[in-house]
C-alpha positions as CSV (number, residue, x, y, z in Angstrom):
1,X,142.8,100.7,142.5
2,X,143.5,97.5,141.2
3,X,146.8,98.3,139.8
4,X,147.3,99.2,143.4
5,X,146.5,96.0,144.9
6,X,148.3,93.7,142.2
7,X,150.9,95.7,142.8
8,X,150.8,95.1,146.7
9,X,150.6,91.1,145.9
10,X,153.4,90.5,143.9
11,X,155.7,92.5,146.3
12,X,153.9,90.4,149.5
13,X,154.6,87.5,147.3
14,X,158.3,88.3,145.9
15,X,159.2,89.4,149.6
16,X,157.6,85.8,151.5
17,X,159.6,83.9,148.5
18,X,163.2,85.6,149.6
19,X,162.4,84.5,152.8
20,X,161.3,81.0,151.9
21,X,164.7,81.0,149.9
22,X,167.0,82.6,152.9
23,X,165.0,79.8,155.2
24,X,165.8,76.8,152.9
25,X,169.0,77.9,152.2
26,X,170.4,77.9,155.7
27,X,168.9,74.7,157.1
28,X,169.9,72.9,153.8
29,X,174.0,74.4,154.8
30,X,173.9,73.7,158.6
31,X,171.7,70.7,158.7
32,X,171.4,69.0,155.5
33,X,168.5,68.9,152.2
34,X,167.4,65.3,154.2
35,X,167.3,66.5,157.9
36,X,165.8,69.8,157.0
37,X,162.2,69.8,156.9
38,X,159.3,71.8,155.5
39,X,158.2,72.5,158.5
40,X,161.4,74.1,159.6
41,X,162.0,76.0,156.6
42,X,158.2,77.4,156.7
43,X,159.0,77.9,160.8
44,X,162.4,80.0,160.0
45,X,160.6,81.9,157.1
46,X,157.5,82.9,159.2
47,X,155.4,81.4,156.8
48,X,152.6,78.6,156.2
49,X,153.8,75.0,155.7
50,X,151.1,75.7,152.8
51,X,152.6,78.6,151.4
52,X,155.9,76.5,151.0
53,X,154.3,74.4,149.2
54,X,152.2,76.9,147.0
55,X,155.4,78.5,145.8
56,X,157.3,75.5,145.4
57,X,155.8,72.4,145.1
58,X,158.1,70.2,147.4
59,X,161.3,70.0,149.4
60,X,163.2,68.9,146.1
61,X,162.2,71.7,144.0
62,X,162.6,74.3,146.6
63,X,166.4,72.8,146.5
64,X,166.6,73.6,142.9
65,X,165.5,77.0,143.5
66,X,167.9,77.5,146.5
67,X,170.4,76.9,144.1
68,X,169.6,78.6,140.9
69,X,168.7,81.8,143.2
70,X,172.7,81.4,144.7
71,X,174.1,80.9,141.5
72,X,172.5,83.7,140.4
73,X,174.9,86.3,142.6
74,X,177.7,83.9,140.8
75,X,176.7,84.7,137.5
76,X,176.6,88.4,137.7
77,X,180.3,88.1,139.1
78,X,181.7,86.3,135.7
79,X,179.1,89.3,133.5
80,X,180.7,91.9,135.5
81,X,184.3,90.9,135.1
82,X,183.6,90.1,131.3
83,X,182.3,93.5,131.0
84,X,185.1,95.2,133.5
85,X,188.0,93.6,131.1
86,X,186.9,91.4,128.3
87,X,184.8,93.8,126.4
88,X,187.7,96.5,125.4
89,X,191.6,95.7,126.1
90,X,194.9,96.2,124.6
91,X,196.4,93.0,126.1
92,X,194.4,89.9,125.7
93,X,196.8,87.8,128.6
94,X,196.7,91.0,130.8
95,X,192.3,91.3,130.2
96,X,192.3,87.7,131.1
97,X,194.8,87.8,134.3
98,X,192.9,90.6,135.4
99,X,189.3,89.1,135.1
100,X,190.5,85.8,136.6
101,X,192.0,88.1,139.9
102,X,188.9,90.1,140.1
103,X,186.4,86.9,140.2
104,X,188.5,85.1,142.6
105,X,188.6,88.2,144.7
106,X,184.5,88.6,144.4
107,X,184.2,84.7,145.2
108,X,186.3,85.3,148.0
109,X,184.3,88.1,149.4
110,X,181.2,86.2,148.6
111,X,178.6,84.4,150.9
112,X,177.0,83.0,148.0
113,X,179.9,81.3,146.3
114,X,180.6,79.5,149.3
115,X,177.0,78.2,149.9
116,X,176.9,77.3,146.1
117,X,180.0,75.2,146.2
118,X,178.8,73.7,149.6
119,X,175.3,73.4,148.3
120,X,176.3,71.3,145.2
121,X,179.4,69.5,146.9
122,X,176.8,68.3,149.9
123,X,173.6,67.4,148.0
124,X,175.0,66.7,144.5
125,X,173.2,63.0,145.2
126,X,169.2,65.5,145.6
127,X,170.4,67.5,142.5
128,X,169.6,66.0,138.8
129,X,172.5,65.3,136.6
130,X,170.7,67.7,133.8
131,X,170.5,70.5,136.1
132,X,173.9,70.5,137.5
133,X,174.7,70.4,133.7
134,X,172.4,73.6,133.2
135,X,174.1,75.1,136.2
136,X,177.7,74.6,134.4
137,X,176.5,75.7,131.0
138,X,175.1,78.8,132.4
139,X,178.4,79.6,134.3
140,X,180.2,79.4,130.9
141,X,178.1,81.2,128.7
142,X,179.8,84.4,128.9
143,X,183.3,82.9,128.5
144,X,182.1,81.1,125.7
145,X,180.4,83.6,123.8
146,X,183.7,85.8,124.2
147,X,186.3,83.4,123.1
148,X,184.1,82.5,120.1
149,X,184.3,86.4,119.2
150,X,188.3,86.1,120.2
151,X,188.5,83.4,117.2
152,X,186.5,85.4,114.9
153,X,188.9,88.9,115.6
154,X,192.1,86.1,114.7
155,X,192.7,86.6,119.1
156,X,192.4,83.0,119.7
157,X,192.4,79.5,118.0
158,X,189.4,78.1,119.1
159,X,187.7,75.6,117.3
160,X,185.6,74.4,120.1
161,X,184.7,77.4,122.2
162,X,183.5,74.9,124.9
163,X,186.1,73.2,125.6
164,X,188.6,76.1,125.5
165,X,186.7,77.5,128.3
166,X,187.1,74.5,130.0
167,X,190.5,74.2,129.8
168,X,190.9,78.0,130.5
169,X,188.8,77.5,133.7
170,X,190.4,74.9,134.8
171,X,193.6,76.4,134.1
172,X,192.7,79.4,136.6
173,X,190.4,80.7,138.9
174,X,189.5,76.6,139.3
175,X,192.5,75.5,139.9
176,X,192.9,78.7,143.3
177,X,189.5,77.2,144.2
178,X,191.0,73.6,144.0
179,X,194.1,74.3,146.4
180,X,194.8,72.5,149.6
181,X,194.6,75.5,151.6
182,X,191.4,78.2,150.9
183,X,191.5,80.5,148.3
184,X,191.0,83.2,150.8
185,X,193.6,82.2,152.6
186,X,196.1,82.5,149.6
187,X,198.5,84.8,149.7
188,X,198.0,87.9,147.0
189,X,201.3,86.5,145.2
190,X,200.1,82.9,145.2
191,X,197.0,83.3,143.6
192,X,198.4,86.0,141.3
193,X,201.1,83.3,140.3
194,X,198.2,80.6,139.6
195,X,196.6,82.6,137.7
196,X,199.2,83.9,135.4
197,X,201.1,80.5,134.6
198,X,197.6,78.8,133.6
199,X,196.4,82.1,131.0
200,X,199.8,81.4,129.9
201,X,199.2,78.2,129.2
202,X,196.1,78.6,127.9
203,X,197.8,80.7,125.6
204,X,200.3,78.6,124.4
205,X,197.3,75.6,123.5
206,X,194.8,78.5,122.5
207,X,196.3,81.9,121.4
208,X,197.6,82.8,117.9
């Protein structure tokens, strides 16, 4: 019986905190972190104004959590494209073309891309230095752990592993975010041709 109504708890609990989340997350894109209220977010939710802050403390952290929570749906775009063509390949420039193109096409499809970018871009002044720093390193992990195996297998020249994914970010799916007109409104070829100029110059710094 008890099992039964811990059990009921933690899904009332994990279900009100999504909603807390969704809340927060859409007054903090259409109105702003400083306009948006606790009140609101609890109002929007269908929750306490207590509850809000039982779960999270205050307006500040529940932006930290908005964020971490969106960046989560970015992260498992970069594992699934690491694991869809960086895992096993016969081509190392064609594995990296092709997992560039698929993350720009899932970032493109994705509602939480956009609100992550917005989300940091619009309250980078309510989001600590060391946690936008987190968020980064977190985004890289993958990359980095992969090129560091690359150099070990003689694939790459990579002495820093951190700054080679820098570079090769920068060099690809970064620079398609960074163009004048929207990624999603690039045509096929464009982005294609981004994409395969800068793993070629990547390999030309980085490749052996």
């Amino acid at each position: 019986m008890d099992n039964t109504v811990n059990k009921k708890i933690r899904k009332g609990s994990l279900d009100k905190r999504a909603k807390i989340i969704a809340a927060a997350r859409d007054l903090f894109l259409s109105d702003g972190f400083d306009r948006s209220s606790v009140d609101a977010v609890a109002a929007k939710a269908g929750v306490s104004k207590r509850t809000v802050y039982d779960y999270y403390g205050d307006k500040q952290n529940l932006l930290l959590a908005v964020v971490e929570e969106t960046s989560e749906a970015v992260l498992d775009m970069i594992k699934q494209g690491i694991s869809d063509y960086l895992l096993e390949f016969e081509d190392l420039e064609k594995a990296l073309i092709l997992f560039c193109e698929q993350f720009v096409a899932s970032a493109n499809g994705s509602s939480d891309y956009s609100a992550l970018m917005r989300l940091v871009t619009m309250e980078a002044a309510n989001l600590p230095g060391s946690f936008l720093e987190k968020l980064d390193n977190a985004t890289e992990e993958g990359i980095i752990r992969r090129f560091t195996e690359f150099g070990q297998a003689g694939l790459l020249a990579v002495p820093d592993p951190v700054m080679a994914t820098k570079h090769f970010a920068a060099l690809t799916f970064l620079l398609v975010f960074d163009q004048p007109i929207k990624a999603s409104d690039l045509e096929e070829e464009q982005t294609k041709r981004i994409i395969t100029e800068g793993v070629r110059v990547f390999l030309c710094a980085y490749g052996k």
